[in-house]
N, C-alpha and C positions, 0 to 999 in steps of 0.2 A: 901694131903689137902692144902697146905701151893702153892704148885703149881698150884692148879684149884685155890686159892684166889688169886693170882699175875695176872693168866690169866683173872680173871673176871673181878679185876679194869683197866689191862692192854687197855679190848674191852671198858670197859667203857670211860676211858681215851680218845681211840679213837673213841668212838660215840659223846664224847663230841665234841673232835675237828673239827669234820664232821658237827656235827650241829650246832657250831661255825663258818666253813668253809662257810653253805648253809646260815646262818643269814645274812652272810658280802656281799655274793652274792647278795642276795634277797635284803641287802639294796642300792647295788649297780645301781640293778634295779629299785627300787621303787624310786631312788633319779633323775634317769635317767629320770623317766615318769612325774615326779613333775615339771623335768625342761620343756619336751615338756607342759604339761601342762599350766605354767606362759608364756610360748612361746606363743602361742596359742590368749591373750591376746591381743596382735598385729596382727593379722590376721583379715581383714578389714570384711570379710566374715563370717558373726556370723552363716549362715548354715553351711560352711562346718567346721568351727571351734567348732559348737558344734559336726557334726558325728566325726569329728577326737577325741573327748576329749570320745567320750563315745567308740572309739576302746582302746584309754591307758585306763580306767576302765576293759574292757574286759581282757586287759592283764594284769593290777595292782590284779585282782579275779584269775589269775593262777598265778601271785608268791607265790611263797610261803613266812611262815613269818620271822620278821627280830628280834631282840633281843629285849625282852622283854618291856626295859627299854625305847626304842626306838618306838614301835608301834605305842604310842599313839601322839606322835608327827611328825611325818611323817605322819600319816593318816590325821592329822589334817591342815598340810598344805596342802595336797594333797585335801582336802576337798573344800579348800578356793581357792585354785586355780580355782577347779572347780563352783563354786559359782560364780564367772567373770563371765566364759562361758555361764552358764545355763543363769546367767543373763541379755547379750548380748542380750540370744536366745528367750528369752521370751517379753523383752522390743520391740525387731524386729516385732514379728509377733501381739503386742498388738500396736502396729505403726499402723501395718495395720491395723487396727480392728481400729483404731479413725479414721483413712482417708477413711475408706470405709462407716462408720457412717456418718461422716459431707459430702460426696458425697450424701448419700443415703439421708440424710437429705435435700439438697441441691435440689435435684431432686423429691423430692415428694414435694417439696415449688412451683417449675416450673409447676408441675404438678395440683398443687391447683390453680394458676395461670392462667392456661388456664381452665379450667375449670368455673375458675369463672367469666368467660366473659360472659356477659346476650348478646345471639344471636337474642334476641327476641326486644330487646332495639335499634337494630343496626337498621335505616330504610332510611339511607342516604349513599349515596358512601361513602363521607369524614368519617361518624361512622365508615362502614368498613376498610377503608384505618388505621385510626387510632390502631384498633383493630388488622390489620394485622400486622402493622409494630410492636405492643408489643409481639403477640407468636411469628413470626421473630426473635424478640431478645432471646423470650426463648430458641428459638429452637438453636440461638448461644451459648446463657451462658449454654447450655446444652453440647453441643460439649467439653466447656472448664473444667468439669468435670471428672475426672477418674470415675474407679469403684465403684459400691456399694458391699455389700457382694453377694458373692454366690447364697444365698438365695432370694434375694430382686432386683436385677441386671435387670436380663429380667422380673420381674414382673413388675418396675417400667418401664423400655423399653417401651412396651407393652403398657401400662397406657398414656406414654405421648404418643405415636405413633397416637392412638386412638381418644385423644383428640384435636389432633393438624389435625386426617385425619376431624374428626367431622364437627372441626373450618370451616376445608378450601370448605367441603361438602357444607355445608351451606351458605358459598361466592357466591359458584358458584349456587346456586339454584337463592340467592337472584339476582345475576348479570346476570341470564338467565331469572329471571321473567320479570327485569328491562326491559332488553332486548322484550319481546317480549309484554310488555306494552308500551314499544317505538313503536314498531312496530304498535302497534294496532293505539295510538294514528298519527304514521304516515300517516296512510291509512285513519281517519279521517280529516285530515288536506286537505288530495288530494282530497278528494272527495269535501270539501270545497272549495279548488280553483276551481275545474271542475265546481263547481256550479258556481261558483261566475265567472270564464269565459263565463261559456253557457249563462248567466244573461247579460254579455256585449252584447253579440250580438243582446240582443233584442231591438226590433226599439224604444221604450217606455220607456225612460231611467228615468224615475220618478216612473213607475213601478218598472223598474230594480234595483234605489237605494232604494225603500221601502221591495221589497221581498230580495235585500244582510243584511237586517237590522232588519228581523224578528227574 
């Protein structure tokens, strides 16, 4: 009896010191990943410093644990280290999300813009000319623009493309009609002088200045 009890505290003894041994490990480890963790922090690249923070997660979930007394403060730094990173990664991609807002914003103002040209009001070159050279500018302040989101990008594209193919449709109708009411009035004019020379030649020029005068 006296033997099986020495040998039982004997294993105990040494399960102790074993799972004393594995605590010292584990916090060796887990002190190891806390430091890449604050590392991390300086790393200019808030993507890949967040993938890197969530492989030491991965591998902080297989250590195993460390003395008791200990847990809760090691996790707790380990925690806050990670709150940097997360916070990095999130302030990053909610960056984009305001700059692809005030683009998108930006871009559907341009587009209200052309739009709101009265093509019906325009009945002079100079209207035109005027009118071109303001979607002209849109169509630059638009160049100087990044992204909108995703979702809104080529719909907004599209919208201003539209408006500005519309605009310039319309130039060209009015400066074809211009055109070919030039025309017309051209061919009135000629037939006027033809008159007004056939009228010279005749011998009765009291006639001829009464009938260029009707």
């Amino acid at each position: 009896y006296q033997l099986a009890v020495e040998q039982f505290y004997d294993r105990l003894k040494m399960n102790k010191e074993l799972r004393d041994l594995d605590f010292k490990k584990n916090f060796e480890i887990k002190q190891r990943l806390l430091s890449d963790a604050r590392q991390l922090a300086e790393l200019k690249d808030p993507i890949e410093a967040f993938k890197r923070l969530q492989s030491l997660h991965n591998e902080w979930k297989q250590t195993g644990p460390v003395a008791k007394e200990l847990r809760d403060s090691i996790w707790e730094e380990f925690r806050n280290a990670s709150t940097v990173i997360n916070k990095r990664h999130q302030d990053y991609f909610q960056n984009i999300k305001d700059r692809e807002q005030a683009n998108e914003d930006a871009k559907t103002a341009l587009c209200e813009k052309v739009e709101a040209v009265d093509m019906t009001a325009l009945n002079t070159f100079n209207d035109w000319d005027k009118a071109t050279k303001s979607v002209i500018e849109c169509q630059e302040k638009w160049r100087e623009y990044g992204f909108a989101s995703k979702k809104m990008n080529t719909q907004l594209f599209n919208r201003f493309r539209k408006d500005c193919d519309d605009f310039f449709k319309a130039k060209a109708e009015f400066y074809k009609k211009m055109k070919e009411d030039f025309n017309v009035n051209l061919e009135k004019k000629k037939a006027l002088c033809e008159r007004a020379e056939a009228l010279l030649e005749r011998i009765d020029d009291r006639e001829a200045f009464e009938t260029v005068h009707e």
